[in-house]
C-alpha positions as CSV (number, residue, x, y, z in Angstrom):
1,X,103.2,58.3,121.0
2,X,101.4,55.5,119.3
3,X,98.6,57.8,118.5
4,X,100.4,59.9,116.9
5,X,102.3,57.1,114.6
6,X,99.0,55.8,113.8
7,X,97.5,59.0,113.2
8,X,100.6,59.8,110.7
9,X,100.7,56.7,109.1
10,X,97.0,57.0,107.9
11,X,97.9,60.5,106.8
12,X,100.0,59.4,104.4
13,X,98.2,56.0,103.6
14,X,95.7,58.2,102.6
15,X,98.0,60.6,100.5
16,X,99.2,57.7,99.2
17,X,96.2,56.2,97.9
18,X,95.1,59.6,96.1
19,X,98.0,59.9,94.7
20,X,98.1,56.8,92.7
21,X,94.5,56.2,92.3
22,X,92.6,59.9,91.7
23,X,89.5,57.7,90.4
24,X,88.8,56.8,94.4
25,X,89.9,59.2,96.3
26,X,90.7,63.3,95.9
27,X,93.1,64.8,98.8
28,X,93.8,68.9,97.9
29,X,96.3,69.3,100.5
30,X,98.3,67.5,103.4
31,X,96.4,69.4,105.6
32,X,93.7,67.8,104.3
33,X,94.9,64.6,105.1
34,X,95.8,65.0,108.6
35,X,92.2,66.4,109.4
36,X,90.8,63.4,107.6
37,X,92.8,60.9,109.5
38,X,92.2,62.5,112.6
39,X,88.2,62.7,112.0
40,X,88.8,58.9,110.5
41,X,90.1,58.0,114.1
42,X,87.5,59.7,116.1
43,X,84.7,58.4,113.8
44,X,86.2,54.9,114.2
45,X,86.5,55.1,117.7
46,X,82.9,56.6,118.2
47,X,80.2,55.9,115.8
48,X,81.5,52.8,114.3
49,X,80.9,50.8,117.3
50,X,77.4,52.0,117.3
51,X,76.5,50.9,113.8
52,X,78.1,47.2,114.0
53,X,76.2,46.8,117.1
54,X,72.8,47.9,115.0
55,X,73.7,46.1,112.4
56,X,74.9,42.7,113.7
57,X,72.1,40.7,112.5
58,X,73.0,41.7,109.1
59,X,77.0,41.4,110.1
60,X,76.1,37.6,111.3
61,X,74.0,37.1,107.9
62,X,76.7,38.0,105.9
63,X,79.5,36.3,107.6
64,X,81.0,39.7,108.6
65,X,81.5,41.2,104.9
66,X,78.8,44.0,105.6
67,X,82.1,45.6,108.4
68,X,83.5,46.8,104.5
69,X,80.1,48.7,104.0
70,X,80.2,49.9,107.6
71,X,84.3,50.9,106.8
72,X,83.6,52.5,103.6
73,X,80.6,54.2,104.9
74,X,83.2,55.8,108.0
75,X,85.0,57.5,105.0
76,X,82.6,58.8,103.2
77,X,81.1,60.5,106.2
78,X,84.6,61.9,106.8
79,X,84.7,62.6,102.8
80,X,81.7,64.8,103.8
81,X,83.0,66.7,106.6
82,X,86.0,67.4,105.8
83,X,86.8,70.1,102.7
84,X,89.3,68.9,100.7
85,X,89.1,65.6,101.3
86,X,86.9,63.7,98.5
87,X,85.8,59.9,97.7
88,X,84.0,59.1,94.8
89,X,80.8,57.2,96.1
90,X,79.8,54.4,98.5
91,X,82.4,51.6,96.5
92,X,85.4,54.0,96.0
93,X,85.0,54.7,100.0
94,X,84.8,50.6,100.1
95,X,87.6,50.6,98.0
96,X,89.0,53.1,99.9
97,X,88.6,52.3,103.4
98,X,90.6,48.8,102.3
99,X,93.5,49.8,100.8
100,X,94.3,52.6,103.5
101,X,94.2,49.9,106.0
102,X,96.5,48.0,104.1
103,X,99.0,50.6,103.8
104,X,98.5,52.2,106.9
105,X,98.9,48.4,108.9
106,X,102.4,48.2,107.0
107,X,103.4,51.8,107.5
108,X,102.8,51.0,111.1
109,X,104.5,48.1,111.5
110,X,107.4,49.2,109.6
111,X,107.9,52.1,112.0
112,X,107.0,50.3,115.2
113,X,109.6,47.3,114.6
């Protein structure tokens, strides 16, 4: 049940983000969405561990701010995959990546309490 709370509360952090700022991120349909959020999950849960463990020197250096690269670079790769789904470059998926953790965090915890 979680999953699927989390899952939907990304969904709509991230229909929420394209709908009030089109210059970072494009979503055609809700559809859309839900793919991306599900891909977003598994890409999270799979590859992202991979790269921070690569990249920790540079993580360490950087006193952890090179995570929002690694973030924003998880949604663009989902930007790629998934039709429908667009962010404009490397920054807007930065951009991105940030505010739909914000929203989704408090769409989460709004539901969950």
């Amino acid at each position: 049940m979680f999953f699927i709370i989390r899952l939907l509360s990304t969904m709509v952090a991230i229909l929420i983000i394209a709908y009030l700022l089109p210059g970072v991120m494009r979503v055609d349909s809700w559809l859309a969405a839900l793919l991306a959020a599900f891909l977003l999950g598994i890409v999270n849960a799979v590859i992202r561990p991979l790269l921070i463990l690569l990249t920790l020197p540079l993580t360490v250096l950087t006193l952890g701010l090179f995570l929002l690269i690694i973030n924003g670079f998880m949604l663009w790769l989902v930007a790629a995959l998934v039709r429908g789904f667009q962010v404009n470059g490397l920054w807007g998926a930065v951009f991105g990546s940030i505010l739909i953790s914000i929203v989704s965090w408090i769409l989460s915890s709004l539901v969950t309490s």
